[in-house]
ROFIPA-413362 format. One record per residue (C-alpha): residue number from 1; residue in one letter; x, y, z. Coordinates in steps of 0.001 Angstrom, whole numbers, plus 524288, in hexadecimal, padded with zeros to 5 digits. Layout:
<pts>
PT    k  r      u      v      w
PT  NUM  A      X      Y      Z
...
</pts>
This chain:
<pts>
PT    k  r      u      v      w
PT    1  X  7E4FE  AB1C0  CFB31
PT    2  X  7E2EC  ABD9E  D014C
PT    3  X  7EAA4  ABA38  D0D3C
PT    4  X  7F519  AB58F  D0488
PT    5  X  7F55B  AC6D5  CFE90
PT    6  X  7F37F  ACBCE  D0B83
PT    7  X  80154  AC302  D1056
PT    8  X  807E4  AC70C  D03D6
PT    9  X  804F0  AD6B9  D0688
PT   10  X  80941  AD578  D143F
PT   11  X  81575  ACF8A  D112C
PT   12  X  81871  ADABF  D0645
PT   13  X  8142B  AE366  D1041
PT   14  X  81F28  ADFB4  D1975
PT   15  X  829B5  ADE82  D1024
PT   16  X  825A6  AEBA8  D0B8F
PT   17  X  82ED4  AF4E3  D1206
PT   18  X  82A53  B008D  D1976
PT   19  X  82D78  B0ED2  D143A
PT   20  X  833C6  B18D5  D1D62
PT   21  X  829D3  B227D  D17EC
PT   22  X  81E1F  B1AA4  D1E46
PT   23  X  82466  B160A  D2AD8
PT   24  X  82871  B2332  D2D5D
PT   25  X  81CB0  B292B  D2FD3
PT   26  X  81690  B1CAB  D3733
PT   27  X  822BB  B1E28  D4067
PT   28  X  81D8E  B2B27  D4338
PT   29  X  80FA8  B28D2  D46FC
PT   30  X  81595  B1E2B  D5102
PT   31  X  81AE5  B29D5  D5814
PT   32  X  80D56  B2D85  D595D
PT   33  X  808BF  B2287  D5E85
PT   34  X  81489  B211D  D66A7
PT   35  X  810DC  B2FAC  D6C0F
PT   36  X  802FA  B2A0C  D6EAC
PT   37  X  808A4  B1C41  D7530
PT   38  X  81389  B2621  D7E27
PT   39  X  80708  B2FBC  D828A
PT   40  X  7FD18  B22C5  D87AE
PT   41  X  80836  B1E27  D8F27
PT   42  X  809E7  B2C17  D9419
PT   43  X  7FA98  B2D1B  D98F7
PT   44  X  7FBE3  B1FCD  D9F1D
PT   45  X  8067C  B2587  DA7E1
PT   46  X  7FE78  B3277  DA8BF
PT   47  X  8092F  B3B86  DA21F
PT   48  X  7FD51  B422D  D9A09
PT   49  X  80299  B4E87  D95C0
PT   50  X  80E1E  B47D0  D8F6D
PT   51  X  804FA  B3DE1  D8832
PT   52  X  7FCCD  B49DA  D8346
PT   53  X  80AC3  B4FE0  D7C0F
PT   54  X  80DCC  B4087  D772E
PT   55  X  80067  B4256  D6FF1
PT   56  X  803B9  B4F3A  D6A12
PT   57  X  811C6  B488C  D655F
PT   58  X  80965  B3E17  D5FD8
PT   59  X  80272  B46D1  D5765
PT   60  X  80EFD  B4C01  D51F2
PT   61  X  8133E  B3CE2  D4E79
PT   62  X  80596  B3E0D  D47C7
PT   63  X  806D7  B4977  D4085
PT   64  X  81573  B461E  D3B9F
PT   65  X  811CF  B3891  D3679
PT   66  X  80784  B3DCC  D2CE0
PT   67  X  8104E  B467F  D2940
PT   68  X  81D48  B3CE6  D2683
PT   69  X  811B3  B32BA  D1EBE
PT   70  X  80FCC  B3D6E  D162E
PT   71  X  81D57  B42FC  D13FD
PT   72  X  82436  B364B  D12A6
PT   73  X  816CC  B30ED  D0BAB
PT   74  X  816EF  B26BE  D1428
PT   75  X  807D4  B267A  D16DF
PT   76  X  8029C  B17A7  D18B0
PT   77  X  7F62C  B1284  D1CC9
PT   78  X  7FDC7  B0C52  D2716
PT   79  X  80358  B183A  D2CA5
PT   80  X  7F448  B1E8C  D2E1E
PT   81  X  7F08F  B121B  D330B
PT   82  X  7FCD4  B12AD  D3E14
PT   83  X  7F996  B22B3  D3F17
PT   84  X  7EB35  B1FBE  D440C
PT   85  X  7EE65  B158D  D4DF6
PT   86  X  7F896  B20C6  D53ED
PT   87  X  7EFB0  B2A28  D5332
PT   88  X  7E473  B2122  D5A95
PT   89  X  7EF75  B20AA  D644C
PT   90  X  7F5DC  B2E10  D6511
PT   91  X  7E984  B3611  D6487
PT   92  X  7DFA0  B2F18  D68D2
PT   93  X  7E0AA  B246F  D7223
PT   94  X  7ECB9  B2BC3  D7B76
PT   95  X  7E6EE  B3A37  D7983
PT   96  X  7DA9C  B3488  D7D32
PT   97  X  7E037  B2DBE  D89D3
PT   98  X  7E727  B3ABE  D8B83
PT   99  X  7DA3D  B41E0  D8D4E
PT  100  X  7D3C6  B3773  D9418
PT  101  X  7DE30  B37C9  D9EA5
PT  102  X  7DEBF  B4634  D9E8D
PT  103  X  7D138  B493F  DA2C4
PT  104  X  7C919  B3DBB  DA22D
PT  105  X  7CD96  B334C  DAA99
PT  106  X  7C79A  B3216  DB4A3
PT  107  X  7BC19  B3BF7  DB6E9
PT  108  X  7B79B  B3905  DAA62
PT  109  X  7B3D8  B2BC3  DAABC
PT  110  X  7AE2A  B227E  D9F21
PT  111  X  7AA6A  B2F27  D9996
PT  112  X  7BB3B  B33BE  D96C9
PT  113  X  7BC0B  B25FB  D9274
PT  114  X  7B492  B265B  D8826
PT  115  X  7B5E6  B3203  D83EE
PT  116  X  7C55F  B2DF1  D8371
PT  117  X  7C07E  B23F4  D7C46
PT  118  X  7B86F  B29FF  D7143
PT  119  X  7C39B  B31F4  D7083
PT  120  X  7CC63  B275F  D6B2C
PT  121  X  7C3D0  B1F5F  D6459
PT  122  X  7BDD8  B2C91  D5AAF
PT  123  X  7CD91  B2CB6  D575B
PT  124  X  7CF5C  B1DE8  D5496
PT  125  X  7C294  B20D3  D4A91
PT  126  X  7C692  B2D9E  D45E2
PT  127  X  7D38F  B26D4  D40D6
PT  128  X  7CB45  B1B84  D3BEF
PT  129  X  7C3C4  B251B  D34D0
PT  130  X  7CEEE  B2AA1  D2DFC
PT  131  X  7D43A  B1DD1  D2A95
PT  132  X  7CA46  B1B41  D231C
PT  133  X  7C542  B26C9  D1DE2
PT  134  X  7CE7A  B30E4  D1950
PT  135  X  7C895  B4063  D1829
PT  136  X  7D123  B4A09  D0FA6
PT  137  X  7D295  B56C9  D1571
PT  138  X  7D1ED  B5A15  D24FD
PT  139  X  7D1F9  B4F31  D2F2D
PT  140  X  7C31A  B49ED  D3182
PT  141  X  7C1CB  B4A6F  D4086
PT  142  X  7C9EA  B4E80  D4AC3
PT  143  X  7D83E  B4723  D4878
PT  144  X  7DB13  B3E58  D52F5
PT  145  X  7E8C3  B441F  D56A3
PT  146  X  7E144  B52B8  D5648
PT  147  X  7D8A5  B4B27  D5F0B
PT  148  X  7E1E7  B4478  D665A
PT  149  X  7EA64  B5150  D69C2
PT  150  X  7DE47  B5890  D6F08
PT  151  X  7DC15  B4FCF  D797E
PT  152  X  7EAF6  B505A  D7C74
PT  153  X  7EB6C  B5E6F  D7CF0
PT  154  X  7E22F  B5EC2  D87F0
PT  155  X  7ECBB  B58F6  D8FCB
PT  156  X  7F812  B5EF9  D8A07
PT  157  X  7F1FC  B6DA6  D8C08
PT  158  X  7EDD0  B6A71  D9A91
PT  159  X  7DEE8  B6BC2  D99FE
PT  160  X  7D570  B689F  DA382
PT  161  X  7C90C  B614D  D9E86
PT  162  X  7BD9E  B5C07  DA663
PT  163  X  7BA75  B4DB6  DA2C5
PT  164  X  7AF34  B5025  D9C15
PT  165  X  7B40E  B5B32  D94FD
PT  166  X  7BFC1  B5229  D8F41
PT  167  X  7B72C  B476A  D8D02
PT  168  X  7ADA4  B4FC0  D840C
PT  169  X  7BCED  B538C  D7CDC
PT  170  X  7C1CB  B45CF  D7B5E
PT  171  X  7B492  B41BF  D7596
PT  172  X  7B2C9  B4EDB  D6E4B
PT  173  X  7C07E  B4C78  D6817
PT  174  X  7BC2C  B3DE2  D64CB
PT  175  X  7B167  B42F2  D5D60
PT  176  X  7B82A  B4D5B  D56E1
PT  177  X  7C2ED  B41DB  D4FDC
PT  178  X  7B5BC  B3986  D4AC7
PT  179  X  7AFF0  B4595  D4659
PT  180  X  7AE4E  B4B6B  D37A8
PT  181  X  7B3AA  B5800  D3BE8
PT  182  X  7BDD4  B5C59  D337D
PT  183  X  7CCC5  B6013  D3A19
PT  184  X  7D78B  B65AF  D319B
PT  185  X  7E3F3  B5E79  D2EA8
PT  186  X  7F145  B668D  D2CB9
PT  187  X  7FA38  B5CD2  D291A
PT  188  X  7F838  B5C9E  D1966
PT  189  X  7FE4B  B6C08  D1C4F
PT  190  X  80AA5  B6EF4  D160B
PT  191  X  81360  B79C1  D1490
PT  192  X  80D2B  B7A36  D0583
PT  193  X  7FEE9  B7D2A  D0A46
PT  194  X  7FD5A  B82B5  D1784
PT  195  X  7FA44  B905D  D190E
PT  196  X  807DE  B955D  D2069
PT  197  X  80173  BA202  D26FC
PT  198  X  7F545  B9A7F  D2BC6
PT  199  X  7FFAE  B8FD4  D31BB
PT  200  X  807D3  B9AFD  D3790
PT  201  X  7FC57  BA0C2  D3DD2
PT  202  X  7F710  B93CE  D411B
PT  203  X  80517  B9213  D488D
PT  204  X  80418  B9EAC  D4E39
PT  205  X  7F7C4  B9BC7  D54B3
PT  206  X  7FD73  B8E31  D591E
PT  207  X  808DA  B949A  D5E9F
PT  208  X  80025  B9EEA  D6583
PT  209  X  7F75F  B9579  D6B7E
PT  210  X  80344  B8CEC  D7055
PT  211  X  807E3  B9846  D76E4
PT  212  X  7FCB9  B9C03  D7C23
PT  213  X  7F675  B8EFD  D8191
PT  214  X  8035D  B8770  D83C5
PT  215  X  80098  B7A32  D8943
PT  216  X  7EFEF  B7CD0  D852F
PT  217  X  7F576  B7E70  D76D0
PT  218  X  7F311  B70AA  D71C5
PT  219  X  7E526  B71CD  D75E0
PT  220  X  7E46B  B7C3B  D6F2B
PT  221  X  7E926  B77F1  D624C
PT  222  X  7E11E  B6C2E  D6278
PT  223  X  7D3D9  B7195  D67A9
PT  224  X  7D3D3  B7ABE  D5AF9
PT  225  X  7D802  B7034  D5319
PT  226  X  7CD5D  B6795  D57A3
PT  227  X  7C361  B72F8  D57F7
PT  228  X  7C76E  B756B  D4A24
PT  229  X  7C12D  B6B1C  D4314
PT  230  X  7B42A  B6D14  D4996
PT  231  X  7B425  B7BEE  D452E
PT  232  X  7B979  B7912  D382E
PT  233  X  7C824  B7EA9  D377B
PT  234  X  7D179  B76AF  D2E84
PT  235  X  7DD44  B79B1  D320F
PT  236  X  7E487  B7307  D25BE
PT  237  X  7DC77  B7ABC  D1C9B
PT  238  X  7DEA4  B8914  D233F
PT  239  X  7EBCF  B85CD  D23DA
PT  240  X  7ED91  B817A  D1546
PT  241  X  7F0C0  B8B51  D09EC
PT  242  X  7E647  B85C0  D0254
PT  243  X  7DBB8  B830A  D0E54
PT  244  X  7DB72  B7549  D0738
PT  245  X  7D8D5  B69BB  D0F50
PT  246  X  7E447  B6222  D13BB
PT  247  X  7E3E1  B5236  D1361
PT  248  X  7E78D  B499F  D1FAB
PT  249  X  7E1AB  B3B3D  D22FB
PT  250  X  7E79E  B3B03  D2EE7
</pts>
């Protein structure tokens, strides 16, 4: 009996056609994946500072698909589902192999592997975690793509690391996404309740820093994002009119 109401949903499933408004945004996180797909074919023919900017266009496929679910209200547990298999892809398996390229193969031995390694698997549980358990308020743990585009920048803003050195980052940054720590999220921030002179300034200092650091920028921007939650800065609430905490389950 039971298989006999399972057959009958799955057939109305299928003949149920599939709105614009929810296929929209899934099209969108396949460019992210298809970013994340383009860059491990890049490392494989050793092209690593292009596969670095792939992961920083992934992130933007990331960011814009949220965004289109919740304009279009086309959010579905299938498009979260579809989100966190890009995301173990995009930000954590290639910007791991990234890094372990970069400056841990080969000096570094079993010791860059696993560290690699623990990399990857603290984001494959820190999106199981969210699946399952959604917080209000500020992200819980390091976000994988946060995660995943500190590693990156490394590459992207030329730095030299010693293999220990970037296998105490890669397992540091592992720890931080299974952590408790609290990070801010910005994208519940609308033109109805953000603080415009704290945004300008915030841009000013962006700007500045840009200038200032050129190619050593997105290191920049991501070490004090990642050193934020440690220390305690929410970002979404100092830029909000009302310094109320902003929602994302992402």
């Amino acid at each position: 009996m039971i298989s006999l109401n399972r057959k009958v949903h799955r057939k109305r499933m299928l003949k149920k056609p599939i709105s614009l408004r929810k296929l929209f945004p899934n099209m969108i996180t396949s460019g992210n994946i298809l970013c994340g797909i383009m860059s491990l074919i890049l490392v494989f023919h050793d092209h690593l500072m292009p596969a670095a900017w792939l992961i920083l266009m992934a992130a933007f496929f990331d960011l814009m698909d949220g965004k289109v679910a919740r304009s279009l209200g086309g959010d579905s547990a299938f498009g979260m589902e579809f989100d966190s298999l890009a995301d173990v892809v995009s930000f954590g398996v290639v910007p791991g192999l990234i890094f372990y390229v970069s400056y841990l193969y080969p000096s570094s031995g079993i010791l860059g592997a696993l560290g690699t390694a623990f990399f990857v698997l603290c984001g494959a549980l820190r999106l199981a975690r969210f699946n399952v358990v959604h917080t209000s308020g500020s992200f819980q743990g390091l976000p994988i793509p946060a995660a995943g585009l500190f590693l990156t920048s490394f590459v992207i803003s030329g730095v030299i690391l010693p293999s220990l050195g970037a296998a105490i980052i890669a397992t540091g940054t592992g720890a931080l996404m299974i952590s408790n720590i609290s990070y801010s999220s910005l994208k519940q921030l609308s033109r109805d309740n953000i603080n415009v002179f704290r945004l300008l300034f915030l841009l000013s200092c962006f700007i500045s820093l840009s200038i200032l650091l050129k190619e050593k920028s997105p290191l920049a921007y991501m070490l004090i994002y990642v050193c934020s939650g440690p220390v305690g800065i929410d970002w979404g609430k100092w830029l909000s009119l009302k310094g109320d905490e902003v929602t994302d389950h992402r």
